[in-house]
C-alpha positions in Angstrom: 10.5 -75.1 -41.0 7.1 -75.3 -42.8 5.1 -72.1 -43.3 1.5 -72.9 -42.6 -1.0 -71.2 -44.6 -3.1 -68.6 -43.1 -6.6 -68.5 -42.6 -8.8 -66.7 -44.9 -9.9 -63.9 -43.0 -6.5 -63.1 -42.3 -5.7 -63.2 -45.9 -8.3 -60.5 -46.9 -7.7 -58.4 -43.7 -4.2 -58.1 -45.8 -6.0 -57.7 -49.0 -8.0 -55.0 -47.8 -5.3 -53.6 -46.0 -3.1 -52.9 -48.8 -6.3 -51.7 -50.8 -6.5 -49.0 -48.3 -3.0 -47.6 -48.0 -3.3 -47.4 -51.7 -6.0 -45.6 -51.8 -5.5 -43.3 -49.2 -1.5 -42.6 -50.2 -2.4 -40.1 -52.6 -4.7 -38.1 -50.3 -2.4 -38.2 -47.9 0.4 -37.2 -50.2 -1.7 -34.1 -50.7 -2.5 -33.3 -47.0 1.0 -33.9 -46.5 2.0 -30.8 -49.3 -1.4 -28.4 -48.3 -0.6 -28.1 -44.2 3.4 -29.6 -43.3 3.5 -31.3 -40.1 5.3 -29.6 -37.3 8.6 -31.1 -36.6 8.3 -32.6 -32.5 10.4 -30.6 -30.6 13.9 -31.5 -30.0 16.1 -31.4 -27.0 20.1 -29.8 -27.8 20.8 -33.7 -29.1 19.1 -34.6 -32.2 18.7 -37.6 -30.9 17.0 -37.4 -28.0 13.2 -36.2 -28.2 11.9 -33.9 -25.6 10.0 -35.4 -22.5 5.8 -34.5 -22.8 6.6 -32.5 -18.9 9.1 -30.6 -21.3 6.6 -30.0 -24.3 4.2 -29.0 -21.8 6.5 -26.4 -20.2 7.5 -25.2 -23.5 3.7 -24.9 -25.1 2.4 -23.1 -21.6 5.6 -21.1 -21.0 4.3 -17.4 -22.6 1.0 -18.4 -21.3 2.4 -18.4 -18.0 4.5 -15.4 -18.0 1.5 -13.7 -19.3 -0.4 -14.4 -16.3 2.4 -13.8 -13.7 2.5 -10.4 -15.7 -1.0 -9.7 -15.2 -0.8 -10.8 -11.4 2.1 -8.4 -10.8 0.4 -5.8 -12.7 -2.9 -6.4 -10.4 -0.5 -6.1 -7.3 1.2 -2.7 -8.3 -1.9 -1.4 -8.7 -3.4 -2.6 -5.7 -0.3 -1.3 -3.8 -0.6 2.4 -5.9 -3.9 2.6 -4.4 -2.8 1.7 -1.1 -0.3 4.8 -1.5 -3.1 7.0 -2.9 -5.5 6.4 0.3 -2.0 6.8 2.9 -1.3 9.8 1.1 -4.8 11.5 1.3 -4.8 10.0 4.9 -1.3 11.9 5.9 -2.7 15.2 3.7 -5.8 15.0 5.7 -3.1 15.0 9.0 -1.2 17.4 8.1 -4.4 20.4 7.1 -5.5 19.2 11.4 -2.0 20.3 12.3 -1.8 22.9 10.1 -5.4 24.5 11.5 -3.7 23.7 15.3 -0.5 25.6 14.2 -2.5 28.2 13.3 -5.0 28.2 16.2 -2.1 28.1 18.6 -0.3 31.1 16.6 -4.0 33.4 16.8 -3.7 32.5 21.0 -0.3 33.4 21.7 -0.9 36.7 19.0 -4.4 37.9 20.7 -2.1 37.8 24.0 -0.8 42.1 24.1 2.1 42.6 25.8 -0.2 45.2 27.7 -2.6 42.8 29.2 0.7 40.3 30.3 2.0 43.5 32.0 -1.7 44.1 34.0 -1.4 40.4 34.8 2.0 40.4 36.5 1.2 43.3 38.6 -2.2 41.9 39.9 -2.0 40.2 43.3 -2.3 36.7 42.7 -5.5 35.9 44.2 -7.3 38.2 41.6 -5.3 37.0 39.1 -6.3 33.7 39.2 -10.0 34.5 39.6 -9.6 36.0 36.2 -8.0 33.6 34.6 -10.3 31.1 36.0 -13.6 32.9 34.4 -11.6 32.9 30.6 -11.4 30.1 28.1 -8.6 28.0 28.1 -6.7 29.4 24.9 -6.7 32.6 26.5 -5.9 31.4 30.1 -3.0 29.3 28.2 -1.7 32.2 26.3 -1.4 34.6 29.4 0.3 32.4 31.4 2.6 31.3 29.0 4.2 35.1 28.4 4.0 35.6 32.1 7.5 35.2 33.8 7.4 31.9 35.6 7.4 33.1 39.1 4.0 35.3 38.9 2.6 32.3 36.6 3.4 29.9 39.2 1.7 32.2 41.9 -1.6 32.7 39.7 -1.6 28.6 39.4 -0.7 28.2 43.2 -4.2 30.6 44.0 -6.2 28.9 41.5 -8.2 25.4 42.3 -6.0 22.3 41.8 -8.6 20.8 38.7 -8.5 24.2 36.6 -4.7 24.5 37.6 -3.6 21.2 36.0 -5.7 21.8 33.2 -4.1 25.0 32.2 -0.7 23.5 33.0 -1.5 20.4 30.6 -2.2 22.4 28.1 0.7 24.9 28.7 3.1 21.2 28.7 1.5 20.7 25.2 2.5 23.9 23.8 5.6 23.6 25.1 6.2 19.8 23.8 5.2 20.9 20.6 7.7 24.0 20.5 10.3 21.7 21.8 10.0 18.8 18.7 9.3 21.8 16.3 12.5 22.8 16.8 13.8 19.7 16.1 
C-alpha cells in the first residue's frame, strides 16, 4: 500500500508539536520534582481504579461526619435544655405542694383538741351555725377531728351548698393522706 504524503499544514502542526513537548519537558520535569502528583486512589486491587461516586465518598467522608457530629451535638443540647426547663417546671410543682403540705399541716395544728371537744358536745343545730360563719380551713379542720357520727350531724344541719363544700374539701384531704401513704 502506498503512503500518501500529507498536507502541509498537517506537517507543521507535527513540527510545532514536537517543538512544544520539547520545550515544555524540562519545565515540566521540574514541576513534576517541586509539587509530586497524588497517586488516584485505588480500590483493594491494584488494578482496578476507584469509581468518581467512590472518590467522592472518600474526599467528603470527615466532612460529613463532622457535620453529623455537629447536628447531634445541636440535638443534645437542645434536649439538655428541654430537661433544664422540665426540671424548673417540676421544682416549681413541687415548692406549690410543698406550700399546700404545709398550709394543710398549720389547719389541722390551729385545730386544739379543746375546741373539737366544745364542738362534739354542742347540739348540732348550733354547731353547724358556727361552722357555717368560719372559713373553710377551719371548718375543714374541725370536722375532720370530730368523730364521724357528730360530724355527720353538724353537716346534716347545715345547708346542702356549704355542706358539700366542706365535704369536698374534707375528700381532698383525705385523698391526699390516702396516696401519701403510698
Amino acid at each position: 500500500m502506498r503512503r500518501r504524503p500529507l498536507p502541509l499544514l498537517a506537517r507543521l502542526a507535527g513540527v510545532v508539536t514536537l517543538a512544544g513537548v520539547a520545550i515544555l519537558a524540562p519545565a515540566g520535569a521540574a514541576l513534576a520534582q517541586s509539587a509530586p502528583m497524588p497517586k488516584p486512589d485505588q480500590t483493594a486491587g491494584a488494578d482496578t481504579p476507584m469509581t468518581d461516586a467512590e472518590r467522592y465518598c472518600r474526599n467528603t467522608g470527615s466532612a460529613a461526619n463532622d457535620a453529623r457530629l455537629a447536628w447531634q451535638t445541636w440535638n443534645l443540647v437542645a434536649l439538655e435544655e428541654k430537661v433544664q426547663v422540665r426540671i424548673r417546671e417540676l421544682e416549681q410543682k413541687r415548692a406549690e405542694y410543698q406550700a399546700w403540705v404545709e398550709r394543710r399541716e398549720k389547719v389541722l395544728s390551729e385545730v386544739e383538741g379543746h375546741v373539737v371537744s366544745i364542738f362534739q358536745r354542742m347540739r348540732p343545730e348550733a354547731a353547724a351555725a358556727q361552722l357555717a360563719t368560719l372559713d373553710e380551713d377551719t371548718a375543714v379542720a374541725v370536722l375532720v377531728k370530730l368523730n364521724a357520727r357528730a360530724a355527720s350531724q353538724i353537716l346534716d344541719e347545715m345547708e346542702p351548698a356549704r355542706a358539700a363544700q366542706l365535704t369536698n374539701s374534707m375528700a381532698g384531704l383525705t385523698k391526699s393522706e390516702a396516696q401519701g401513704s403510698l
